[in-house]
C-alpha positions in Angstrom: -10.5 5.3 12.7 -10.0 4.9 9.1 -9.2 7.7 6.9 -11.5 8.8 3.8 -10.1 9.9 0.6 -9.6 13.0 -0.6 -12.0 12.8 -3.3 -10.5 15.9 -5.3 -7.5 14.2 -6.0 -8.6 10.6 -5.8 -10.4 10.4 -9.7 -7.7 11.6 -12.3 -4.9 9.4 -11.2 -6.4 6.2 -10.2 -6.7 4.8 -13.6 -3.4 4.8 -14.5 -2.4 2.5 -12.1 -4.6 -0.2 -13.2 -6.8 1.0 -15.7 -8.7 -2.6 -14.9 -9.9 -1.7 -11.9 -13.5 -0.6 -11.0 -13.6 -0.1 -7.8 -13.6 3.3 -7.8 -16.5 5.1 -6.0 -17.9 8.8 -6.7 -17.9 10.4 -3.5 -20.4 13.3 -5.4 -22.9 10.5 -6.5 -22.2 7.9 -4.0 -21.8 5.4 -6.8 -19.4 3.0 -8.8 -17.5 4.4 -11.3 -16.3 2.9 -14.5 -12.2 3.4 -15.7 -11.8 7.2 -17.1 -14.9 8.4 -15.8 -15.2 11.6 -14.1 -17.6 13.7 -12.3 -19.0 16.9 -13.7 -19.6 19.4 -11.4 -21.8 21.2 -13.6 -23.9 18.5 -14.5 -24.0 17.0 -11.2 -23.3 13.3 -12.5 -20.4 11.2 -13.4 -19.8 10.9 -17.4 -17.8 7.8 -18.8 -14.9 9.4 -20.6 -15.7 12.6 -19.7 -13.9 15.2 -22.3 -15.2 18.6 -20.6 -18.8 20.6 -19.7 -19.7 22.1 -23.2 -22.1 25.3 -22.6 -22.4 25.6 -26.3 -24.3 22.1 -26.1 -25.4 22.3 -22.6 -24.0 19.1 -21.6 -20.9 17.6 -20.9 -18.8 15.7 -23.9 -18.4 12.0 -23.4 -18.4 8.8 -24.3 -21.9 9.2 -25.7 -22.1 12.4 -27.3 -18.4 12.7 -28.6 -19.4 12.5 -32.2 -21.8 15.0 -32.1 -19.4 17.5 -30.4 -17.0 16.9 -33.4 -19.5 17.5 -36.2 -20.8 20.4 -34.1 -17.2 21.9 -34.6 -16.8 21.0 -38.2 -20.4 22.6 -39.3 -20.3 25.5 -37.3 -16.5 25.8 -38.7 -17.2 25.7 -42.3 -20.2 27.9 -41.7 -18.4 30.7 -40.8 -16.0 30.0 -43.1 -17.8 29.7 -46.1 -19.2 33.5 -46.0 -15.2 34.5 -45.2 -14.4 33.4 -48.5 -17.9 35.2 -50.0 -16.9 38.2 -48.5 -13.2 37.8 -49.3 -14.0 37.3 -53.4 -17.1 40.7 -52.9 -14.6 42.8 -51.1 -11.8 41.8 -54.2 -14.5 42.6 -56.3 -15.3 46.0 -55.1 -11.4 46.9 -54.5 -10.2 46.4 -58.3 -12.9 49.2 -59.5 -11.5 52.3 -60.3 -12.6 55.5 -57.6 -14.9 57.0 -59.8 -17.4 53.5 -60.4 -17.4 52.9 -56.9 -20.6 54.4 -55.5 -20.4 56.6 -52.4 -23.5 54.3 -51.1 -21.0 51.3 -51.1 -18.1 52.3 -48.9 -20.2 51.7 -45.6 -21.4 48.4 -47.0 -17.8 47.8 -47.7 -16.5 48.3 -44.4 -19.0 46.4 -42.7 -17.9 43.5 -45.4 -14.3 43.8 -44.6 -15.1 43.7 -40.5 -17.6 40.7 -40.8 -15.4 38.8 -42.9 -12.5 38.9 -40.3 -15.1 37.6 -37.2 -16.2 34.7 -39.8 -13.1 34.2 -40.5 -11.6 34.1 -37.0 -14.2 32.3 -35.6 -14.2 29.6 -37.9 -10.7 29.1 -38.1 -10.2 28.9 -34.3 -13.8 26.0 -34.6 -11.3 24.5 -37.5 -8.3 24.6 -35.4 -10.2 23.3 -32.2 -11.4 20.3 -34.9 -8.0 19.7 -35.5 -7.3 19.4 -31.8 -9.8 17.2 -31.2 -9.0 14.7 -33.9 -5.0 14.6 -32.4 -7.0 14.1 -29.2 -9.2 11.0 -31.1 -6.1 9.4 -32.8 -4.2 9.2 -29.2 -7.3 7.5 -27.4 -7.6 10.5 -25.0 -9.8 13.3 -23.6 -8.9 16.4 -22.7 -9.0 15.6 -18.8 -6.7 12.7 -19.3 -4.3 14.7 -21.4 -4.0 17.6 -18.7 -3.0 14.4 -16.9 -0.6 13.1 -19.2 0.7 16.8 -19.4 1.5 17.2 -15.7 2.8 13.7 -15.4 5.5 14.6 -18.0 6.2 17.8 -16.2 7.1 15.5 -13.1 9.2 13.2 -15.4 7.3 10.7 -14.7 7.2 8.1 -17.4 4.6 5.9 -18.4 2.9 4.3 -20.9 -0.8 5.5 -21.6 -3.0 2.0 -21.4 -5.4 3.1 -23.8 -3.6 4.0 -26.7 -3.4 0.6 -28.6 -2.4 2.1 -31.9 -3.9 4.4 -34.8 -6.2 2.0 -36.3 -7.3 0.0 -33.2 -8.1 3.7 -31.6 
């Protein structure tokens, strides 16, 4: 009797054997799968160079929609960011007064500018950071999947050379 697969392991470490290869089979979809795609369990379907499910964008990040997920980070980023910096100069503003101009009407508005200009700035600056991520991601030719791989492989010791990281131009 021959012996199936165990399709949870099966996916991630195929393609760095021979990243040519394409007979690899989706044992979700019962269908062919192209090198570095994966299956999204959320989604139900395979997605060629699956990055990870997004539930901010209700899909998963690929191949397809990679660009979108980066300028999705970089608008939301500087969005939040821009009213840190508005509420950064108002709350300067209202902290070199003297005590007796500032109005007692003021001090709650004043609070709630210094406590909403640390979540814009905190949530911004973690979209920035995760920007920044993603572009060291982009420059290497990799997606998050594959580097968890990459990640575990150096754990083990193991070296190789990743197939699909031609150079920082070409990539």
């Amino acid at each position: 009797r021959k012996e199936e697969k165990d399709p949870a392991h099966e996916p991630i470490y195929y393609f760095l054997q021979d990243p040519r290869k394409t007979d690899r089979r989706c044992y979700e979809c019962d269908c062919d799968k192209p090198p570095r795609a994966h299956h999204c369990s959320r989604c139900g379907r395979c997605v060629e160079r699956m990055h990870h499910h997004c539930p901010w964008l209700a899909s998963c990040v690929g191949y397809r929609n990679h660009k979108y997920f980066l300028l999705f980070l970089v608008y939301a980023g500087l969005a939040l960011v821009y009213p840190m910096f508005v509420g950064y100069s108002w709350i300067i503003s209202r902290a070199l007064l003297p005590l007796e101009e500032r109005l007692p009407a003021t001090i709650p508005n004043f609070w709630l500018t210094v406590v909403m200009t640390w979540i814009c700035g905190s949530w911004g600056g973690t979209l920035l950071m995760q920007f920044s991520w993603e572009t060291w991601l982009m420059i290497n030719n990799t997606t998050f999947v594959e580097f968890l791989v990459r990640r575990s492989l150096y754990n083990q010791r193991v070296l190789f050379t990743w197939p699909f990281d031609f150079s920082l131009i070409e990539n």
